[in-house]
C-alpha positions as CSV (number, residue, x, y, z in Angstrom):
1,X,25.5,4.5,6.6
2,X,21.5,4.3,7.1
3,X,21.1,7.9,5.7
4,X,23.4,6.9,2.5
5,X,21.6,3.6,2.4
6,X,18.1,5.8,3.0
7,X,18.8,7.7,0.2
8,X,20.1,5.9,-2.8
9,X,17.2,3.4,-2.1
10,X,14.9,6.5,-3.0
11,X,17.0,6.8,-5.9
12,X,16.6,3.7,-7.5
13,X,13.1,3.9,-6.8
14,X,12.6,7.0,-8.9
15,X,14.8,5.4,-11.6
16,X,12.5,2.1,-11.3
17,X,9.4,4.4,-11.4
18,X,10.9,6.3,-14.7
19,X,11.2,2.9,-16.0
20,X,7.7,1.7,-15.3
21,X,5.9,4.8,-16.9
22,X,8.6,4.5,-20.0
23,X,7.5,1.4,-20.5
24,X,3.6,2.1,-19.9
25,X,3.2,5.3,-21.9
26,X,6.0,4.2,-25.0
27,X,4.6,2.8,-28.4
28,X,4.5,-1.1,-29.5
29,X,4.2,-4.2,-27.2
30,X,5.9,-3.9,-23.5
31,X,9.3,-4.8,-23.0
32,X,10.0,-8.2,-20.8
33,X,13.3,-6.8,-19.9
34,X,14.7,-4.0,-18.8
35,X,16.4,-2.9,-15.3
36,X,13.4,-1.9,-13.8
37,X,12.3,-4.6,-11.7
38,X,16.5,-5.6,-10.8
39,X,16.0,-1.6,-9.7
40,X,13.0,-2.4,-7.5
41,X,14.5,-5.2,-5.9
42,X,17.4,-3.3,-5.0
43,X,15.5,0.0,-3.8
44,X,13.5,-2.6,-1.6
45,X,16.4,-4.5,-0.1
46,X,18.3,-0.9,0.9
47,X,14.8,0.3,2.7
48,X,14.8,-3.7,4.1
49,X,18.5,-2.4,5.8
50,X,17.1,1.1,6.8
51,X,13.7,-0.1,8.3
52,X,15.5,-3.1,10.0
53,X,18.4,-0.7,11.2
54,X,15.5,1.8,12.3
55,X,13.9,-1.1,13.9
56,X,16.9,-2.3,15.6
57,X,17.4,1.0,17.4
58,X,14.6,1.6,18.5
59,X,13.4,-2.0,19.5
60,X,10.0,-2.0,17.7
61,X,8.8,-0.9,14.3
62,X,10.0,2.2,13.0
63,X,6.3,3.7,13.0
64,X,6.6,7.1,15.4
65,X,6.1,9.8,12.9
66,X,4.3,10.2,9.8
67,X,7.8,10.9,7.7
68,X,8.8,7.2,9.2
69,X,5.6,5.8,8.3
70,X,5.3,6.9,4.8
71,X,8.9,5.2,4.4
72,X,7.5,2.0,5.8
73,X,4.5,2.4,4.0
74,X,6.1,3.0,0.4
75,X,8.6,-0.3,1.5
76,X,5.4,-2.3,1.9
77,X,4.1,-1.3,-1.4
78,X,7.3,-2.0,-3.3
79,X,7.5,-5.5,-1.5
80,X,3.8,-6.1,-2.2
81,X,4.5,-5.5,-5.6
82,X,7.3,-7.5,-6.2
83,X,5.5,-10.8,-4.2
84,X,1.7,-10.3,-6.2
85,X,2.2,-8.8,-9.3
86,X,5.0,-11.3,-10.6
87,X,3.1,-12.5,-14.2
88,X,4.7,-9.9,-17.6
89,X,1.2,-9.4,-18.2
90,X,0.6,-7.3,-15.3
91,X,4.0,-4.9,-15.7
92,X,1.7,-1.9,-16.4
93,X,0.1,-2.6,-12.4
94,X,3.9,-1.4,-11.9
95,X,3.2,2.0,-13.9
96,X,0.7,2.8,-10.2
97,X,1.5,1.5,-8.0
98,X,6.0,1.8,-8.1
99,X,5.6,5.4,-8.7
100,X,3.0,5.8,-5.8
101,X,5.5,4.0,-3.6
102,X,8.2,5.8,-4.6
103,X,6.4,9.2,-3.6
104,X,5.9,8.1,0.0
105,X,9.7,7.0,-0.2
106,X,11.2,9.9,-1.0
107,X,9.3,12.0,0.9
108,X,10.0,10.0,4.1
109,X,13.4,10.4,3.8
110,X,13.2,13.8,4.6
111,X,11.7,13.6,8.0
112,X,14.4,10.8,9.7
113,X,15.2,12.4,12.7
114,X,17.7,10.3,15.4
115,X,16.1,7.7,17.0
116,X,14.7,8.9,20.6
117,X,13.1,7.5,23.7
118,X,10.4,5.0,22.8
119,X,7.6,4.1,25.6
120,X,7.6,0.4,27.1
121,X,3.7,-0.4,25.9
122,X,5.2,0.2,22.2
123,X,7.4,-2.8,22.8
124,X,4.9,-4.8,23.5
125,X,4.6,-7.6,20.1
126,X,1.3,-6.6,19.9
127,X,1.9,-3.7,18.6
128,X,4.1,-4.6,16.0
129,X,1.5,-7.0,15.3
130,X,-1.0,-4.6,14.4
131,X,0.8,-2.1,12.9
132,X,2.7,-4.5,10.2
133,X,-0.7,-6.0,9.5
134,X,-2.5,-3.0,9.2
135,X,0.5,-1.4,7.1
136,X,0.5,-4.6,4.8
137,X,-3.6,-4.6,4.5
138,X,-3.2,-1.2,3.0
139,X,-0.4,-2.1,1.0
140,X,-2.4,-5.0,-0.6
141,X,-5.7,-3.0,-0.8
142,X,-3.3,-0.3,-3.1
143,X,-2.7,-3.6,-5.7
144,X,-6.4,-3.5,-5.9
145,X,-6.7,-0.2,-6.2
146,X,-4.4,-0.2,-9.3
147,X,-6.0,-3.1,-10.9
148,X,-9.3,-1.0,-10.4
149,X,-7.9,2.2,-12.2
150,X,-6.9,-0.3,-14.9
151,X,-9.8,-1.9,-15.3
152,X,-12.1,1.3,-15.5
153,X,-9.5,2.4,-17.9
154,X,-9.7,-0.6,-20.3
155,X,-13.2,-0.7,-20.0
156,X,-13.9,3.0,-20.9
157,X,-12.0,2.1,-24.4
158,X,-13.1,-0.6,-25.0
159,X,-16.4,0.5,-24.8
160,X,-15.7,3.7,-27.0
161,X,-14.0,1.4,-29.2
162,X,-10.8,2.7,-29.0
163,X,-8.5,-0.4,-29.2
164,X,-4.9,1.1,-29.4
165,X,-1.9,0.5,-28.6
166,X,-2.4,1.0,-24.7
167,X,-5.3,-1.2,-24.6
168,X,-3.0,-3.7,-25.8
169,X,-0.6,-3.2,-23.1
170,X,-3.0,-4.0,-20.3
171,X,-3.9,-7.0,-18.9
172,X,-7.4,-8.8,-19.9
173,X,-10.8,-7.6,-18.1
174,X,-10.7,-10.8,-16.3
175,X,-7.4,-10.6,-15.5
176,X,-7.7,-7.2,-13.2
177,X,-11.1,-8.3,-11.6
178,X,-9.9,-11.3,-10.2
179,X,-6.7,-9.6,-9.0
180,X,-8.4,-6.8,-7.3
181,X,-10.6,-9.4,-5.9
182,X,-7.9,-11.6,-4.5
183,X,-5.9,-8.8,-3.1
184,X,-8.5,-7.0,-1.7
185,X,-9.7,-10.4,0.3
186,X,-5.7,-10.9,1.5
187,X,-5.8,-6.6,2.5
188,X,-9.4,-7.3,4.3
189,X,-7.8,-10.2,6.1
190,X,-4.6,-8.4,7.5
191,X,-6.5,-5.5,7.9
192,X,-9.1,-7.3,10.5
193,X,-5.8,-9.2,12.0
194,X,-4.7,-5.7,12.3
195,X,-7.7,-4.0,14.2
196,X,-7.8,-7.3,16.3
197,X,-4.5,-7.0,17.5
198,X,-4.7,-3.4,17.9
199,X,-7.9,-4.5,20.4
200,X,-6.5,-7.0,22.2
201,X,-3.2,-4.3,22.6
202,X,-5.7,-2.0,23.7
203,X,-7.5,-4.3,26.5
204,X,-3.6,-5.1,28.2
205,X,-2.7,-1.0,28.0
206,X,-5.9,0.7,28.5
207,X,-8.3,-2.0,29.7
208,X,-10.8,-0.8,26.4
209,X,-11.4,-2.7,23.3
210,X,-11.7,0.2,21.1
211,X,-10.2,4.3,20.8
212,X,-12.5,6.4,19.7
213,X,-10.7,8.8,18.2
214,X,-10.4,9.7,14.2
215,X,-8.1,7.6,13.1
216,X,-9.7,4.7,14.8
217,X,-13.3,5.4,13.6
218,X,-11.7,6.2,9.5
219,X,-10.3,2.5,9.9
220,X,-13.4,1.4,11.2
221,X,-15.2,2.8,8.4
222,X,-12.8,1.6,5.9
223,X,-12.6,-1.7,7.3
224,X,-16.6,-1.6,6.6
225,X,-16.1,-0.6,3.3
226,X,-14.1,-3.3,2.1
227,X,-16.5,-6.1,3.9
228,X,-19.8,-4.4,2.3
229,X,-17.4,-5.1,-1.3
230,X,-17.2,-8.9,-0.4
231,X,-20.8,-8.9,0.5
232,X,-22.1,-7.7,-2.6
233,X,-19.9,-9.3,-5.0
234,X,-20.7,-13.1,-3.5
235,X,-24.3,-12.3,-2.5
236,X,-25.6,-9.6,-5.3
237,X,-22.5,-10.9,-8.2
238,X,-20.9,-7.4,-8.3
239,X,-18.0,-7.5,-10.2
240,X,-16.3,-5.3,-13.3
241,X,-16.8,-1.8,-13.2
242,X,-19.2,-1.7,-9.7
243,X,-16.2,-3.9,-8.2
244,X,-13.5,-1.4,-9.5
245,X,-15.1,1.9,-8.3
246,X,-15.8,0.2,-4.4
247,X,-12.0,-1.0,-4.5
248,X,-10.9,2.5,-6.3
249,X,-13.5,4.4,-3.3
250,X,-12.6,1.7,-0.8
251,X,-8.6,2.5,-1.2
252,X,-9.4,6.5,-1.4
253,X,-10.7,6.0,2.4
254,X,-7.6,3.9,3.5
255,X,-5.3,6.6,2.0
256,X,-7.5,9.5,4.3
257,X,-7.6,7.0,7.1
258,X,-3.4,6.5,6.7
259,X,-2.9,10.4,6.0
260,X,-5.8,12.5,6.0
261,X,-6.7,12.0,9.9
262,X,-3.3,13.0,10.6
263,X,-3.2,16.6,9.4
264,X,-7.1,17.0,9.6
265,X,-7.6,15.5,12.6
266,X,-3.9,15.6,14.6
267,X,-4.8,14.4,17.6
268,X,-4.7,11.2,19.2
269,X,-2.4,7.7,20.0
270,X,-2.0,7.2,17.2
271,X,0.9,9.0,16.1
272,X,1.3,7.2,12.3
């Protein structure tokens, strides 16, 4: 039942994400309604079942291969989505960031395996604790992100003058800094509840506050990435196209830190 489930959940998705780039790359205003969102919601609440199924089986968060974590991770991105980006001004936010979840969907599904042995110190809530926040930090610093391309996207027109029809479709300047602003301060905050859980984790298994190993030191660094952003835009007033490019950069580490360190650097506890 979870594989059916698994699977036509990555179907709607794809037909959600075929919806969202219609809409984004067709002629004339964007529609207010169509199936595409009543698709999203749907895809999300059939991953809800896997991930809770998943979850259920194996007595902690279904996080214990990169296949089950892309799954997890595209989940959190369509759930994001639908909670943030709610106004019909931002629908073309969709056009990034549902196809992008999508992606790390479907290909999850193809690396479920049967649920196996899981070690006692990955019970621990702690763990869950800083994995979901950590997984939701980077699923909030990926709205950012996609206001950010949007942004530099608008601006580039409309400073070549070149006020068509897509320029119409996006949201406002304004609109796009302040929500890359927002949800990059609610992805720094999970994030650092993340690492701080992961810590305090770390102290009750290993009696040390901190792993050095890749993945640890990428989060690190993205982690200062994102703080240096809110430093500069309260202190120095960075905002518009600087802000974009340091939340565009700032998500381009966070993707590396989630994926990159894994197949570049595969060694290590952590296994997502």
């Amino acid at each position: 039942m979870s594989g059916a489930a698994r699977w036509l959940g990555a179907a709607l998705a794809l037909a959600a994400s075929a919806l969202y780039l219609q809409a984004f790359f067709s002629a004339g205003p964007l529609p207010t309604r169509d199936p595409r969102r009543a698709l999203l919601l749907a895809a999300t609440a059939l991953m809800t079942m896997v991930i809770t199924a998943r979850a259920a089986a194996l007595g902690t968060v279904p996080l214990f291969s990169p296949f089950e974590a892309l799954y997890f991770y595209g989940w959190l991105v369509f759930l994001v989505f639908l909670l943030v980006v709610r106004q019909p001004n931002r629908i073309s936010i969709g056009s990034l960031l549902v196809p992008f979840g999508t992606v790390c969907a479907v290909v999850g599904c193809f690396g479920f395996t049967p649920p196996g042995d899981v070690n006692p110190i990955f019970r621990n809530s702690l763990f869950a604790v800083h994995t979901l926040a950590a997984f939701l930090g980077y699923s909030a610093l990926s709205v950012a992100c996609a206001a950010g391309i949007l942004y530099l996207l608008m601006y580039d027109n409309i400073s070549k003058k070149r006020i068509g029809a897509l320029t119409a479709r996006l949201p406002s300047l304004e609109d796009l800094d302040r929500l890359g602003h927002r949800t990059v301060i609610l992805g720094f905050a999970l994030l650092t509840v993340g690492i701080a859980a992961g810590m305090t984790w770390a102290w009750q298994e290993w009696k040390v506050v901190w792993i050095w190993e890749p993945k640890g030191a990428w989060v690190l660094i993205t982690w200062l990435l994102y703080a240096a952003y809110l430093v500069v835009r309260n202190a120095a007033g960075w905002r518009g196209v600087r802000a974009a490019w340091i939340t565009t950069l700032g998500f381009v580490a966070s993707i590396f830190t989630f994926l990159g360190t894994n197949y570049f650097f595969a060694w290590g506890r952590h296994v997502f």
